[in-house]
C-alpha positions as CSV (number, residue, x, y, z in Angstrom):
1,X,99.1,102.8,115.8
2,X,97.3,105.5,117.6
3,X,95.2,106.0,114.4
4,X,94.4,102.7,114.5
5,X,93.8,102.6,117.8
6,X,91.3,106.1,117.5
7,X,89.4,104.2,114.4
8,X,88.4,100.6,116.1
9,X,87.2,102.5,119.2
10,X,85.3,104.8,117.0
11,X,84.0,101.8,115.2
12,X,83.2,99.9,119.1
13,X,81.6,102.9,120.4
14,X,78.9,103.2,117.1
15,X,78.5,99.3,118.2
16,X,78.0,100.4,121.6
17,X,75.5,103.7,120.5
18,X,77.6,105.8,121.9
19,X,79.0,109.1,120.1
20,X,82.0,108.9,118.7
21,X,81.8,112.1,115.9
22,X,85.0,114.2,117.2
23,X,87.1,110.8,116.3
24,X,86.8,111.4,112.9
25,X,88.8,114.8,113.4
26,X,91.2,113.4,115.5
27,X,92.1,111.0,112.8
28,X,92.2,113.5,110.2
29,X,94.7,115.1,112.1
30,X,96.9,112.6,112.8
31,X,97.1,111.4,109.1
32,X,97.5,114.7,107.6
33,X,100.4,114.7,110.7
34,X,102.2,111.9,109.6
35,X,102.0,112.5,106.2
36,X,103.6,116.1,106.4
37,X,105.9,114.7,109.4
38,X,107.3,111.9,107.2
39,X,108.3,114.0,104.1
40,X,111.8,114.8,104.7
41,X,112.6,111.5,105.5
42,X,110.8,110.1,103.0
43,X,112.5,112.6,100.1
44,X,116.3,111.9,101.7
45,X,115.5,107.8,101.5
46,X,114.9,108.4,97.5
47,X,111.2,107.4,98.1
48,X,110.0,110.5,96.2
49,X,108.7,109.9,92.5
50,X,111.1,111.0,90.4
51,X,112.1,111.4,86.7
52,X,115.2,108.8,86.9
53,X,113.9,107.4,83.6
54,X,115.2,110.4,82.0
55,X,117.7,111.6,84.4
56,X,119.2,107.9,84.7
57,X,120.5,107.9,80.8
58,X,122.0,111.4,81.0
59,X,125.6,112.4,81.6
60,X,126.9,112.7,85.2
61,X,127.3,116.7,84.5
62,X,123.9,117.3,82.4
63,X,122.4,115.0,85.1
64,X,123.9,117.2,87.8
65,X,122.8,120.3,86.1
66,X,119.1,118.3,86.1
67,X,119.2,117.9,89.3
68,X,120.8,121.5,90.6
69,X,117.4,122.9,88.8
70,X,115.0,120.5,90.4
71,X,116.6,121.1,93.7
72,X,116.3,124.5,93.1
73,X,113.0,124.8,92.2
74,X,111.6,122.1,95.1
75,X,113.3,124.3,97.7
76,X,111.9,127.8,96.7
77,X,108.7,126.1,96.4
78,X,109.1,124.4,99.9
79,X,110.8,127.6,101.7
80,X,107.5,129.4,100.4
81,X,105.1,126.5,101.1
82,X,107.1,127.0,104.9
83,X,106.6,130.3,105.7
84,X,103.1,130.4,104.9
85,X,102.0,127.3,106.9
86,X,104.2,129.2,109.9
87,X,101.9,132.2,109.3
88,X,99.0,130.5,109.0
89,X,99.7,129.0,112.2
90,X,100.7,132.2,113.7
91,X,97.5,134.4,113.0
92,X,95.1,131.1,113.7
93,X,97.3,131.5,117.4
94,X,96.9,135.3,116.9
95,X,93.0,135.4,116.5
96,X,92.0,132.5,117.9
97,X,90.6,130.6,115.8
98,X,88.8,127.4,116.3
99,X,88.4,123.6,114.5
100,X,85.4,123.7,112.4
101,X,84.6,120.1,113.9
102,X,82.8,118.3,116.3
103,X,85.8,118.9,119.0
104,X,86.6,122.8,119.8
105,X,90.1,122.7,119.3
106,X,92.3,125.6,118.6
107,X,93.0,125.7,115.2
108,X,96.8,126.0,115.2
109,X,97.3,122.7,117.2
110,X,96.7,120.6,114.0
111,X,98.0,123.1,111.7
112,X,101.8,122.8,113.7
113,X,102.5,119.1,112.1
114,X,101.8,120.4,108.7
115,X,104.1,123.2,108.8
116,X,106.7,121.9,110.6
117,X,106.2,119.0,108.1
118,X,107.0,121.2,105.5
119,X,109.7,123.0,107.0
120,X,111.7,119.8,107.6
121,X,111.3,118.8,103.7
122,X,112.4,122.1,102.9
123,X,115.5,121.9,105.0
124,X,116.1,118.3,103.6
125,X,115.5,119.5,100.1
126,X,118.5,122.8,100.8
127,X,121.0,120.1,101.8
128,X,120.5,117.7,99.7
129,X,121.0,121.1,96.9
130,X,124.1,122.1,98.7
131,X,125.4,118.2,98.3
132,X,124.9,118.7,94.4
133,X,126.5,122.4,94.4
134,X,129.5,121.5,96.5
135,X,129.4,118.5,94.3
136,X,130.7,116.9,97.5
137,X,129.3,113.6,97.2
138,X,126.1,112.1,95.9
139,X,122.7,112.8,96.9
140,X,121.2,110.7,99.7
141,X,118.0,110.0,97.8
142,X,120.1,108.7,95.2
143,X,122.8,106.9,97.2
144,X,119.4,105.6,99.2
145,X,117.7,103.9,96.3
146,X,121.2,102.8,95.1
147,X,121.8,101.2,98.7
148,X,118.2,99.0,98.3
149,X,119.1,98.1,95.2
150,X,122.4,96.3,96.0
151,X,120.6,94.5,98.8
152,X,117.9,93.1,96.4
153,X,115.1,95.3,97.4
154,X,112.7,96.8,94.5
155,X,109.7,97.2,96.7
156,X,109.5,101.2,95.5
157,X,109.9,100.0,92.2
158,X,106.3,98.7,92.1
């Protein structure tokens, strides 16, 4: 909404002749925000793309063992993709930088959604591979998709 809200004023003010230039960075910010910020609960609701064309015909163990190496391989790459967001963060705090935009704004103030973002998916991603070590019960993303399914909804099957 506050996107939205950032974009029609934007849109009012060029109307108006007035300058409206740093909005464009403000929106940026906010959508690469909610796009990182939404992640983990998008990954745990089954919303990801994923392979269940292939996966869905195999086995319950090989498809656990499928799954074991996916979730293995998503969360080293998350856990690194994590720590170096944090550090970017940390030496844009640490030298100071500044937003190449319109609006001087300390550089690590937009990069903290991102890598907090990222952190969350990569927490998400670890317990959804515990779940399939433990083999303690299903995944979410798969007991998710399974869930809108019985209830008639295919909408992420478009």
């Amino acid at each position: 909404m506050l996107i939205f809200l950032i974009m029609i004023a934007a849109a009012l003010g060029r109307v108006l002749g007035l300058r409206t230039g740093g909005a464009d960075d403000i929106v940026s910010w906010l959508c690469a925000a909610s796009a990182f910020l939404a992640m983990a609960h998008t990954f745990r609701r089954g919303d990801f793309v994923r392979m269940e064309l292939i996966i869905g015909n195999l086995s319950a163990g090989n498809r656990r063992i499928v799954e074991f190496v996916a979730l293995s391989i998503a969360l080293v790459f998350c856990t690194w993709a994590a720590w170096w967001c944090a550090r970017s963060v940390i030496e844009s705090w640490e030298f100071g930088d500044m937003a190449n935009g319109l609006i001087a704004v300390p550089l690590w103030i937009p990069q903290c959604p991102v890598a907090l973002g990222i952190a969350l998916l990569a927490l998400a991603v670890a317990e959804q591979w515990v779940l399939v070590v433990r083999n303690q019960r299903r995944p979410d993303y798969v007991t998710g998709v399974e869930e809108r399914h019985a209830a008639g909804d295919f909408s992420s099957e478009v």
